[in-house]
N, C-alpha and C positions, 0 to 999 in steps of 0.2 A: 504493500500500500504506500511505499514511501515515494514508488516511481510516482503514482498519480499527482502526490505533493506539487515535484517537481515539476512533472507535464502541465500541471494548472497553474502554475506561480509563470511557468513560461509563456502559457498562452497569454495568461492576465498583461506579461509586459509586451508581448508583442500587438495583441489590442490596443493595449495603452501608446504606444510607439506610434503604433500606424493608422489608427482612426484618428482625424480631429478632434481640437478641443471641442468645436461647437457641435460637435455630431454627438448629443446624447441620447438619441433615440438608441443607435446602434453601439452606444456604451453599456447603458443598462442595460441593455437588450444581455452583453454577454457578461456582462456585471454578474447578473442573475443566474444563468444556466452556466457557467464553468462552473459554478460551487453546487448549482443542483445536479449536474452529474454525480460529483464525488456523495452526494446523499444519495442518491438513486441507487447506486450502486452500492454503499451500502446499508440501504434497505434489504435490495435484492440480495446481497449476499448472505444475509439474514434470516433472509424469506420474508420480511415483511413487506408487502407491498401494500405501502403507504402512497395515498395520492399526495402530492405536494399543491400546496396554490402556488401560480402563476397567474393571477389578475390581471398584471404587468404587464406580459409578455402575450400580445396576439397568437402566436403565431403555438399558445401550447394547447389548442383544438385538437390538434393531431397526434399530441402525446396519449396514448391509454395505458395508464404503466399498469394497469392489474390484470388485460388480459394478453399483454405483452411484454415482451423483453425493456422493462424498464431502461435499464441502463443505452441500450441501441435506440432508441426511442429518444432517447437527449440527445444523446451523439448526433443520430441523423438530423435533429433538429438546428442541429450548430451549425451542420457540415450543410445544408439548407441554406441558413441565415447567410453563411461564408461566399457561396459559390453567389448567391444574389448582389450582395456588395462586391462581390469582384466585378460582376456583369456591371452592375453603375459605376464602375472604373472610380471603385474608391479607395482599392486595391492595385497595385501593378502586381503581374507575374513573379517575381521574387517574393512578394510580401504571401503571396496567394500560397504560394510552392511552400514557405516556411510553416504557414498554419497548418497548412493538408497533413504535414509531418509530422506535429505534435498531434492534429485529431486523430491520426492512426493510431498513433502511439496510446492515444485515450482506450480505442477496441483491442489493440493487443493485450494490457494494462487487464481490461477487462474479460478477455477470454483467461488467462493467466490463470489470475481470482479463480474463474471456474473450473478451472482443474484440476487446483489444488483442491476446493470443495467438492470435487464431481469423485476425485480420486482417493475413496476408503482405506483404510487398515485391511486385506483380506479378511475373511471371517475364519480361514483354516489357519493361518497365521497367528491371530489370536488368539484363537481355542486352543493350539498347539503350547503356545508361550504357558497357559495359564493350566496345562495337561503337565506339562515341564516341573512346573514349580512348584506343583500339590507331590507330584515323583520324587521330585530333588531331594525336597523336604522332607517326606516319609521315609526316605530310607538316609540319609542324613547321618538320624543317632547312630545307625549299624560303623559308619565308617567313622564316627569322630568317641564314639565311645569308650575306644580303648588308646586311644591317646590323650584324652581329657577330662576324662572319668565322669564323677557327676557335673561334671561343667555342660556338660552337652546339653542339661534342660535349662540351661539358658541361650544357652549358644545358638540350638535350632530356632527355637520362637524372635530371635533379635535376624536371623538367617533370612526367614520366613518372612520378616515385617520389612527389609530392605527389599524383599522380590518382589513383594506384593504390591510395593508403595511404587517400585518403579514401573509396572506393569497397571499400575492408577492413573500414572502422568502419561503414560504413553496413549490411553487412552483419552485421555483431556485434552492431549496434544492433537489429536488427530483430525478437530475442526477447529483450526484457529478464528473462523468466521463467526464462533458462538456466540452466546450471551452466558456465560463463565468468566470469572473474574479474571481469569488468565488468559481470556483470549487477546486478538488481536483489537485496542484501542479504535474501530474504526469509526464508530460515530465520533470521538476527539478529532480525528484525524480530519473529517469531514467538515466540523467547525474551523481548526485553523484553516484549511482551504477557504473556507467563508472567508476570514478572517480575514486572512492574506490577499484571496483575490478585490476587496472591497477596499482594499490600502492601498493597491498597485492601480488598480483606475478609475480614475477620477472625475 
């Protein structure tokens, strides 16, 4: 999630760079929708498909982010807005070629995300791990017994509680797009983009 950061603090300056001051229809205009991608997405990556307002912005008739791909749905709306301002030649071909760069970069960004989420823990993998360390464990005392004598009934259960705990996080780890305290920050993530895109233009 730290690329999108980047990709959107970049589009914000080169918005800001290349539209006029006096042009703030088409400032707002992506004032608004860089930072509601990085919400959208995630939403989406959440599963929560949240409608967002867009009062503001005409042109979000065409958005249905609940019975579509939210996240493609902003994108194609930018890359819309983009390609029409270039046609009013408010854009030259340089200016045009650098945005198209960074909005790809927005869908790549965005398939990424989904395949990290789309791509599970096997399920024989994990049964195996957790088959492993009820084994390991039970037969344990046989081989630390006569090297450690009564030490071993503590020895296995501290054994046990190190396999178990790491075989706990492995699965915690395994959607970093949750709502667990340990997942990945991305509603934060989604505000400083707000944040930052709203300081950079002006």
């Amino acid at each position: 999630m730290g690329s999108i950061t980047n990709t959107s603090r970049n589009l914000a300056i080169q918005f800001n760079a290349y539209l006029p001051k006096e042009d703030v229809k088409n400032r707002t205009f992506f004032k608004k929708t860089i930072p509601l991608y990085s919400r959208v997405l995630s939403s989406f990556l959440k599963s929560d498909y949240t409608t967002f307002m867009l009062d503001e912005i005409n042109e979000h008739k065409d958005i249905d982010l609940k019975a579509k791909h939210g996240p493609n749905q902003v994108a194609n709306l930018i890359i819309k807005h983009v390609n029409k301002i270039y046609k009013e030649n408010t854009l030259n071909d340089f200016q045009f070629s650098n945005l198209n760069n960074n909005l790809n970069e927005l869908t790549n960004i965005c398939g990424a995300c989904e395949r990290i989420k789309n791509t599970p823990i096997p399920y024989s993998y994990s049964s195996f791990i957790k088959k492993f360390i009820v084994i390991y464990v039970a037969t344990l005392p046989i081989g630390f017994v006569f090297s450690i004598g009564y030490f071993v009934a503590v020895a296995v259960p501290f054994i046990f509680y190190v396999l178990a705990s790491l075989e706990l996080i492995a699965e915690s780890i395994e959607d970093p797009f949750g709502n667990d305290s340990d997942s990945l920050p991305i509603e934060k993530i989604a505000e400083n983009i707000n944040t930052h895109v709203n300081e950079i233009i002006e």
